[in-house]
C-alpha distance (Angstrom), angle and dihedral (degrees) to the residues before:
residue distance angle dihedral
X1 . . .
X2 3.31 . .
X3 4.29 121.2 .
X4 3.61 126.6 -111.8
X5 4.27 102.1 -106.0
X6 3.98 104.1 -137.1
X7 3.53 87.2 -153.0
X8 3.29 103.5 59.4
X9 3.70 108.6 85.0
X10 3.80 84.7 43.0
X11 4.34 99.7 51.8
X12 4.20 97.6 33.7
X13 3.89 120.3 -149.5
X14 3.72 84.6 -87.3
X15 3.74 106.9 41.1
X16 4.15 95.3 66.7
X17 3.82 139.6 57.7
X18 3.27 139.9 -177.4
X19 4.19 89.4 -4.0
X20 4.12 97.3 -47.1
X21 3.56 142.6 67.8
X22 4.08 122.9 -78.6
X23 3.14 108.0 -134.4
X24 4.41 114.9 -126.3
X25 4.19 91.7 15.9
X26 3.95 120.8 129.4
X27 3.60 114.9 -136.4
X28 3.86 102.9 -150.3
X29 3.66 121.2 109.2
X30 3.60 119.2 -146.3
X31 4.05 112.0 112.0
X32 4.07 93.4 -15.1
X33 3.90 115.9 100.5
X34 3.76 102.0 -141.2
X35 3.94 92.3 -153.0
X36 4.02 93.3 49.2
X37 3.75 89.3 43.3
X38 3.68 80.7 57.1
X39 3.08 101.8 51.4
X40 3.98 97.5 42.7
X41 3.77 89.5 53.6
X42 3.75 90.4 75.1
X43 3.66 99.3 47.9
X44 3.67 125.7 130.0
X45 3.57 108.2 -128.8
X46 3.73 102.1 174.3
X47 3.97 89.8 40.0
X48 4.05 140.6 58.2
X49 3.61 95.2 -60.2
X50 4.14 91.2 66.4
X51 3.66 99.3 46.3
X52 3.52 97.1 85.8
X53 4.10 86.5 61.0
X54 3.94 87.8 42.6
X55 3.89 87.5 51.1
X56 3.90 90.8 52.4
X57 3.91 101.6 37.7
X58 3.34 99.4 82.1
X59 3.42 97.2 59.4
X60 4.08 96.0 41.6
X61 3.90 78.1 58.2
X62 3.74 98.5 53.4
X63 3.51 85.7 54.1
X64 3.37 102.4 42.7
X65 3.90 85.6 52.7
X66 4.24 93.9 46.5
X67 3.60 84.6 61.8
X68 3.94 98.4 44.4
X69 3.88 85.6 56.7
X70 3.41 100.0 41.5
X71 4.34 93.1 50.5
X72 3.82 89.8 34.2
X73 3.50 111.1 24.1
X74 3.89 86.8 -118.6
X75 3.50 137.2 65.5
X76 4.13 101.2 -137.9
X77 3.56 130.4 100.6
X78 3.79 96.9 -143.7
X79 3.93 117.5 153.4
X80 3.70 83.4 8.1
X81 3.72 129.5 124.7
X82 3.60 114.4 -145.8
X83 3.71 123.1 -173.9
X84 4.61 115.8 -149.1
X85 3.34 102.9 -157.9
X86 3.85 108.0 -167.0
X87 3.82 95.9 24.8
X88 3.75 94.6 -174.2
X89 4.21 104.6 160.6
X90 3.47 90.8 -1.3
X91 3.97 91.4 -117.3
X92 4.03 95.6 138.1
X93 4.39 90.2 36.6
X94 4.54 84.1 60.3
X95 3.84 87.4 45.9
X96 3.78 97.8 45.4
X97 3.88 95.3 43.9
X98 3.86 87.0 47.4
X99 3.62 83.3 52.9
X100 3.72 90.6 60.0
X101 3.39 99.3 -113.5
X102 3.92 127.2 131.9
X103 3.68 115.1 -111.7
X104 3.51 145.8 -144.1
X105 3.91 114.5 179.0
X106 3.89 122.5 -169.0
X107 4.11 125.6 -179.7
X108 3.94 116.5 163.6
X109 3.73 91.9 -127.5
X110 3.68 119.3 66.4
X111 4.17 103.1 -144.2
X112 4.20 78.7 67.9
X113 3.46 88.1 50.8
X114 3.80 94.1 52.9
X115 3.40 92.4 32.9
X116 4.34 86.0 53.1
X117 3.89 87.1 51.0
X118 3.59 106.3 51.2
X119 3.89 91.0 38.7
X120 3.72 85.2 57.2
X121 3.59 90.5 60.1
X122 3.60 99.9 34.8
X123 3.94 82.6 66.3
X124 3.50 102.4 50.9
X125 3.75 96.2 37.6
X126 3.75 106.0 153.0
X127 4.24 110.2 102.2
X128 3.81 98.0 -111.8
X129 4.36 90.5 40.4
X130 3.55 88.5 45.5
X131 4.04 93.0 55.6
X132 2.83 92.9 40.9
X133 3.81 104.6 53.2
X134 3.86 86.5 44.0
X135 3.63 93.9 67.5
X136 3.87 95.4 44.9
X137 4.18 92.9 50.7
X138 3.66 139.1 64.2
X139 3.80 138.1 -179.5
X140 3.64 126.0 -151.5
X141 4.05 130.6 -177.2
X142 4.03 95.0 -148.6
X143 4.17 129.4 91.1
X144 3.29 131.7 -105.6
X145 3.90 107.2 -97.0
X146 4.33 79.6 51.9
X147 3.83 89.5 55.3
X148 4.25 90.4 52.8
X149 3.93 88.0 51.2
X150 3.77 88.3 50.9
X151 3.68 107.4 43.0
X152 4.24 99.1 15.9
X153 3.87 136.0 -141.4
X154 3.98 113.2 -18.6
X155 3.85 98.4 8.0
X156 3.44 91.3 158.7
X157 3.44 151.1 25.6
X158 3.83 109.5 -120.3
X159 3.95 120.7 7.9
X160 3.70 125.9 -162.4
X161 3.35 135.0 -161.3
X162 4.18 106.5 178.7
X163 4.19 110.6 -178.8
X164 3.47 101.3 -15.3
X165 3.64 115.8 95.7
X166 3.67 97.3 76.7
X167 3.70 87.3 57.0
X168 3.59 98.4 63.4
X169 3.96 139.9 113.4
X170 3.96 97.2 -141.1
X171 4.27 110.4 19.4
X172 3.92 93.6 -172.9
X173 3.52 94.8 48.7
X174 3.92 91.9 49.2
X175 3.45 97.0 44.4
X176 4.09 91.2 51.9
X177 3.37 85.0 52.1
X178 3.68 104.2 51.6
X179 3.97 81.3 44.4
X180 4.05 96.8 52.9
X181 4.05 86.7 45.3
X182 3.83 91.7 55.4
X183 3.83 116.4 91.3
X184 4.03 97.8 174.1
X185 3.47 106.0 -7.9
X186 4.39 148.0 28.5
X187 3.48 128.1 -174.2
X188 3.44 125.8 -164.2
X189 4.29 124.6 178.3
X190 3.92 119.7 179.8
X191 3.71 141.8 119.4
X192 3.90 128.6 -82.8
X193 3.69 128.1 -115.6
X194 3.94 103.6 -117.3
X195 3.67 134.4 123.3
X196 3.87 86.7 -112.4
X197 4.22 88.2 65.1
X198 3.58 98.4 43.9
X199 3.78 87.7 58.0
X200 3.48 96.4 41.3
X201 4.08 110.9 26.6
X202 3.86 85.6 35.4
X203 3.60 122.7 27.8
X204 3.77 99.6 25.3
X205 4.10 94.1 32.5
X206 3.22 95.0 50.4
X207 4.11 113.7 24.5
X208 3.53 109.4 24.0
X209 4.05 104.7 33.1
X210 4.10 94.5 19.4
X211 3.85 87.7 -138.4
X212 3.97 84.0 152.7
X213 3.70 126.3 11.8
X214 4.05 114.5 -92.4
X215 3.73 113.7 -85.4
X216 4.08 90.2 28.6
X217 4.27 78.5 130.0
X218 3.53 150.4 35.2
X219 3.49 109.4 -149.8
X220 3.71 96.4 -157.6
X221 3.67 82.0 58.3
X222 3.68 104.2 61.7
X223 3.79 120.0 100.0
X224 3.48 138.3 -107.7
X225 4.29 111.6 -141.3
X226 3.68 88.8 -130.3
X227 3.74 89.2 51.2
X228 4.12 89.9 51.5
X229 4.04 83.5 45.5
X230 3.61 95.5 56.8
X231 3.36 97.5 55.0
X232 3.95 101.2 41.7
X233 3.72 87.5 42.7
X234 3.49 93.1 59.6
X235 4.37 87.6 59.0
X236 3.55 83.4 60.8
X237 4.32 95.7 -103.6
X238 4.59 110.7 128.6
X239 3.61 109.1 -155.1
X240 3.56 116.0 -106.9
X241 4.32 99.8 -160.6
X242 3.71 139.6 -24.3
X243 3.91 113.4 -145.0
X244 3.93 122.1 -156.5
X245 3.63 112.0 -135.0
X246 4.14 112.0 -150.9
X247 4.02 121.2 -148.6
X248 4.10 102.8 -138.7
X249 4.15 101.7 -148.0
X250 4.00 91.0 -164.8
X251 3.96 92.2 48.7
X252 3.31 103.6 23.6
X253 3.92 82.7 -132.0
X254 3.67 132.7 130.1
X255 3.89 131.7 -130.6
X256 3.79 135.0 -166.8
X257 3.71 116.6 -114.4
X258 3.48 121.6 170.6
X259 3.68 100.4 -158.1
X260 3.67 104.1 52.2
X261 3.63 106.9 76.2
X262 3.32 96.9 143.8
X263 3.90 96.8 96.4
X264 4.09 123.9 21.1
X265 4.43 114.9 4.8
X266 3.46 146.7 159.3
X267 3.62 127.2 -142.0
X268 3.30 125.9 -150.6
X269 3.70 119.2 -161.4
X270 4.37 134.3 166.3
X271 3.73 137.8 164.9
C-alpha cells in the first residue's frame, strides 16, 4: 500500500522534475500536460532544439497570410487583436505584432513567457518600434481554457494555436476553447495521425536525422483534422481550408501542398 506523499498537494504533477521544483511552471491540470510542460521548459529556443520551428515558420506564415488576403483582401493584422495560445519561442507572437496586430501571448511556463517578451522587443528594436510594439503585445503565464474565463466568448479577432495541440492533457477541451475565444478567426498547425507521420515526424525526425530530439512526440497524440473539426464545429466555427506543409530533406525547407495532409497542416477555420 502505497503512503500518502505530504508534498503532493503542495508541488502538483506539473510544478516538479526530476525530484525538485521548476522554477515559473503552473501546477493546475486542465488542458496542460504536466510531463510535456516539462519537457518544453528546458528547451533551447535560441539554439538547435528551435530550428526545426524556424525551418517551418516561414511557411506557416505564408499561409497564414494567403488566407488573411483571401478573407480580407489583405494580409495584415492591423487594428486586430490576435490571441497565441501556446507561445513557446515566441516565433508566431514577432510575426503577428509585425503584422500589426495586437497581441496577447500565453505559454504555461513562465521562462517562455519571458523568453516571448524580450524576443518581442529584440525584433522591433528601434525606440519608436519598440513602443510601439509594447503597447500592442502582452504575455501571460496561464492556459487557454483560463484565458476564456478571463476575457469571455470572442475576445479576439483571430486566435492561433501553432504546434501545440498535440501536446496537450485534454485535446477536446483545448480545442473548444481556442474555438469559444475566436471572434472571426482560429488557427490551428500540428501533425496528422497516419502511418506516413510516425515514420517520418517520428522515427526519421527524431532517430535517424535528429531533426528534433527523441521523444519531441507522442504519436498516439497527434490529431486527426476531422477530430479538430468536430470539436470547433460544435462552437459554431466551419473550416474554411487545411494546408499540407512538406519537410524538403535536400533543403531543409518546407512547401505548401494542399493535398498532402497526411503528415504536417494547418487548418483554417471562421464563423
Amino acid at each position: 500500500e502505497e503512503e500518502d506523499d505530504p508534498e503532493a498537494d503542495r508541488r502538483g504533477d506539473a510544478g516538479w522534475v526530476g525530484g525538485g521544483p521548476v522554477r515559473g511552471l503552473r501546477s493546475v491540470a486542465g488542458t496542460q500536460d504536466g510531463a510535456e510542460v516539462r519537457k518544453f521548459s528546458g528547451l533551447d529556443w535560441a539554439g538547435a532544439e528551435g530550428e526545426a520551428l524556424r525551418r517551418m515558420h516561414d511557411t506557416r506564415m505564408t499561409a497564414i497570410q494567403d488566407e488573411l488576403r483571401a478573407r480580407h483582401g489583405r494580409a495584415d493584422l492591423t487594428g486586430l487583436r490576435v490571441a497565441d495560445i501556446g507561445c513557446g519561442g515566441g516565433l508566431l507572437s514577432c510575426s503577428l505584432v509585425a503584422l500589426g496586430a495586437q497581441v496577447v501571448a500565453i505559454d504555461p511556463v513562465q521562462s517562455n513567457v519571458d523568453y516571448t517578451t524580450a524576443r518581442v522587443s529584440e525584433a522591433h528594436s528601434q525606440a519608436q518600434a519598440a513602443t510601439a510594439a509594447r503597447q500592442r503585445f502582452e504575455a501571460r503565464c496561464t492556459i487557454v481554457e483560463e484565458l476564456l474565463d478571463k476575457e469571455g466568448p470572442g475576445a479576439f479577432d483571430w486566435v492561433l494555436s501553432l504546434e501545440v495541440v498535440e501536446h496537450v492533457a485534454d485535446r477536446d477541451l483545448f480545442l473548444s476553447s481556442c474555438a469559444k475565444l475566436a471572434r472571426s478567426g482560429l488557427v490551428i498547425s500540428t501533425i496528422n495521425r497516419t502511418l506516413k507521420s510516425y515514420a517520418l515526424a517520428i522515427l526519421a525526425a527524431e532517430y535517424v536525422a535528429g531533426i528534433v530530439p527523441p521523444g519531441t512526440h507522442d504519436w498516439a497524440k497527434f490529431v486527426q483534422p476531422v477530430e479538430i473539426e468536430r470539436a470547433i464545429h460544435a462552437q459554431g466555427l466551419h473550416t474554411d481550408k487545411v494546408m499540407g506543409m512538406v519537410y524538403n530533406p535536400l533543403t531543409g525547407g518546407w512547401l505548401q501542398s494542399p493535398c498532402q495532409t497526411d503528415v504536417n497542416y494547418i487548418l483554417f477555420a471562421s464563423r
